[in-house]
N, C-alpha and C positions, 0 to 999 in steps of 0.2 A: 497365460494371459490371452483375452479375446484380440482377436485383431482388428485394428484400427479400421471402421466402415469409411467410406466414401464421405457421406453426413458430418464424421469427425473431422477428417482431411479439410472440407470446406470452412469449420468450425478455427481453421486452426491450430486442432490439439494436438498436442505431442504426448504419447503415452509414456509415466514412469517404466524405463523398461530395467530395472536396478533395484534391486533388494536393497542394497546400502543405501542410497540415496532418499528412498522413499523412507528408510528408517530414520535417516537424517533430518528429513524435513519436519519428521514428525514430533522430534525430540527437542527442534527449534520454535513447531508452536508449542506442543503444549511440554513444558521441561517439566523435570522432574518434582514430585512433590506439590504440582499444580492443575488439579482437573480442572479445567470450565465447567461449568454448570451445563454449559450448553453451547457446543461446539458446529458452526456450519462447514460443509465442505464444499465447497466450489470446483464443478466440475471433474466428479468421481471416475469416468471415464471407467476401464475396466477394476476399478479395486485397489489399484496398487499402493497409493496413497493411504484409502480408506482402511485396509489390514493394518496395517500402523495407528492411524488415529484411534480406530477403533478402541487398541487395549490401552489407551491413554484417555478415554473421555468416559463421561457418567451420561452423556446423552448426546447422539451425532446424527445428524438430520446432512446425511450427503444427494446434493442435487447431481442429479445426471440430463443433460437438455435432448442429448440422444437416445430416442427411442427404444431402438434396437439394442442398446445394449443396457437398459433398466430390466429384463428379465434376467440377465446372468447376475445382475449385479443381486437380487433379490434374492434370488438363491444362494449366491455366494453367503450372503448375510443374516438367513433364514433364520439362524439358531443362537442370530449374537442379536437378544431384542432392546438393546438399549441402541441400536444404529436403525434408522431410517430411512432407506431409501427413496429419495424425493424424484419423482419423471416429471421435470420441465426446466424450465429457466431461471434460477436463483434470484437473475435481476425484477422479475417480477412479483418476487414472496416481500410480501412486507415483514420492516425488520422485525424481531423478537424487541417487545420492549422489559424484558429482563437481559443480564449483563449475558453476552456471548461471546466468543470467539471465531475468528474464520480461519482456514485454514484451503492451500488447493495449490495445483494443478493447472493456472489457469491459459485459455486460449491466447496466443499471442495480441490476434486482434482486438479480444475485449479486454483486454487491461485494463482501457483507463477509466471505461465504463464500469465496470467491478470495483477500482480504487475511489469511484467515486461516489458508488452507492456505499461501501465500506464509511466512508468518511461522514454521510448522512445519516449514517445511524446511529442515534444519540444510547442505546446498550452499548455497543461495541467495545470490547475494550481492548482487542488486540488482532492483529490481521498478518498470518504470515503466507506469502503469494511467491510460487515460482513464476517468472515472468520472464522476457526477453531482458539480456542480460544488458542493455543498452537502457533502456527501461529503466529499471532499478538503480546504475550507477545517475543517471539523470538527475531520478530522484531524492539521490542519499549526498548530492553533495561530491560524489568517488570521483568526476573528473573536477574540480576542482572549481566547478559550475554549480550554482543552484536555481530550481526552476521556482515560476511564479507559484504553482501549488503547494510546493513546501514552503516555503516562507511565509504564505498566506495561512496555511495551517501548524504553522510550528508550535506557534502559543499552546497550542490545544494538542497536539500529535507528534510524537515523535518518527523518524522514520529512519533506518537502518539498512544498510545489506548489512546479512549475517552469511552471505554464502553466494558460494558459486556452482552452477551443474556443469560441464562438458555435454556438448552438442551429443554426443554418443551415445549417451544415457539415456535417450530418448528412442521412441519406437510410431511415425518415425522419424527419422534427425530431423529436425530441424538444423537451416542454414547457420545457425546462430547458438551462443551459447546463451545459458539462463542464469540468471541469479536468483537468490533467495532474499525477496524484499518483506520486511517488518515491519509497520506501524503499530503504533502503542500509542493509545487516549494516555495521555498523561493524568495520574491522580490528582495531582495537584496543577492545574493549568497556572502558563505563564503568565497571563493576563487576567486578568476577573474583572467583572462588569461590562454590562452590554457598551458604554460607551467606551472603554477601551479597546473593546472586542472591535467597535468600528472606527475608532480612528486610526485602528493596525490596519484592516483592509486597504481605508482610507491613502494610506501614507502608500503602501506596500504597490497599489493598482496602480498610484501616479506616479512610481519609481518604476513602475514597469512598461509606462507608458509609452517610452520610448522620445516624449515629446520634450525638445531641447536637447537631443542627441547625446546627454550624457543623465546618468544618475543626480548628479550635483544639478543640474539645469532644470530637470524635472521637479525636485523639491522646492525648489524655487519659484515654480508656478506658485505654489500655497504657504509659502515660509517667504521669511524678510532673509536676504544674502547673509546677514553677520550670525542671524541663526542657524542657517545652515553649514555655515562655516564654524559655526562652534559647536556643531554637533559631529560634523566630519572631524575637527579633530576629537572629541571624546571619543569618537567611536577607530580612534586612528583610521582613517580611510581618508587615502588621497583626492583630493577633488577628480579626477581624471580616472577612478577607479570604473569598472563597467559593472552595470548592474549586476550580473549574472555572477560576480566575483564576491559578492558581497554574503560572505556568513549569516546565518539564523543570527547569530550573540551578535552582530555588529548594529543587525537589523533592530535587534532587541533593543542594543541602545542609542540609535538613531530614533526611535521611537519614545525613548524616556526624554530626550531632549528637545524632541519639537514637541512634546505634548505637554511638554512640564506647566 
């Protein structure tokens, strides 16, 4: 494997330095029995990743933002022509509007930028990202917290850790370990119609508002008190509960109840 340039280092990236691991990842986007039409890779860095994706996809368009190391990668891949080697920034390629997948490697620092062009892309149908493993459990719910982006895209996205890397596994360590984060377009969205679509935001932005210093206090900017007390109980949740405590499904049916 090439070694990591100076450009990477400021990038962020930590190379798959693991055979296992990198097969791992690969087995987690695309499982078995399931090619993508058309598979992106985010931040190919030296290959390690992309040898796995490779014999799992029908068409893989892996970006590399580092210069210097898009000639090895070219080579490496010279004779496998359903992979493409892309020199630049993934963030700047408009999406594929036919269905795709992502897959990667990605920079500590651009996570959230990646997850949230990931999220704008109306093909997308499924995103699986190594990322700082702090990152990831945020996202999924795994301390026992959920953040305002998942909740806000639950209806429409699911998001999972399926995995964990050890800091070692990397080349080179990073301070931290990583997890294996997964979003998936749900086929069937939770919601349907634009006007439901916004009075989820709606409800979701002014619970998160922080204004009235509790969850319950903030509904009650826009809700009558017995409403939302009759919503907190349907949805069992204590007036006193804090926002960040509060489940997707609770959300879900706080939201059937003040919208009814």
């Amino acid at each position: 494997m090439a070694r990591p340039t100076p450009r990477a280092r400021t990038l962020s990236q930590h190379f798959l330095a693991d055979r296992a691991t990198a097969e791992r990842v690969a087995r987690l986007a695309v499982p078995d029995r399931r090619r993508p039409p058309l598979l992106l890779e985010v931040g190919a860095g030296d290959g390690a990743l992309t040898e796995p994706l490779a014999r799992r996809s029908r068409e893989l368009h892996a970006y590399e933002i580092d210069p210097r190391l898009v000639p090895a990668l070219r080579a490496r891949f010279a004779r496998t022509p359903h992979v493409h080697v892309v020199a630049g920034d993934s963030l700047t390629a408009r999406p594929p509007r036919t269905p795709f997948s992502v897959a990667g490697n990605v920079p500590f620092s651009r996570t959230a930028d990646i997850v949230d062009w990931c999220l704008g892309a109306p093909g997308l149908t499924d995103a699986t990202l190594v990322t700082q493993l702090e990152y990831a459990r945020k996202r999924t719910g795994d301390y026992g917290r959920w953040s305002l982006l998942t909740i806000l895209t639950w209806p429409g996205h699911e998001w999972r850790l399926v995995g964990r890397v050890g800091r070692h596994r990397f080349r080179p360590a990073p301070r931290v370990d990583a997890g294996i984060l997964r979003v998936a377009r749900r086929r069937t969205p939770l919601l349907t119609g634009a006007a439901a679509r916004r009075t989820w935001a709606d409800l979701v932005e002014l619970g998160f508002s922080g204004v009235g210093g509790s969850l319950h206090a903030s509904l009650r900017r826009a809700h009558p008190r017995r409403r939302v007390d009759a919503a907190f109980r349907a949805a069992r949740l204590d007036p006193g509960v804090l926002v960040g405590e509060v489940a997707p499904e609770r959300w879900l049916r706080l939201h059937e109840e003040l919208t009814a």
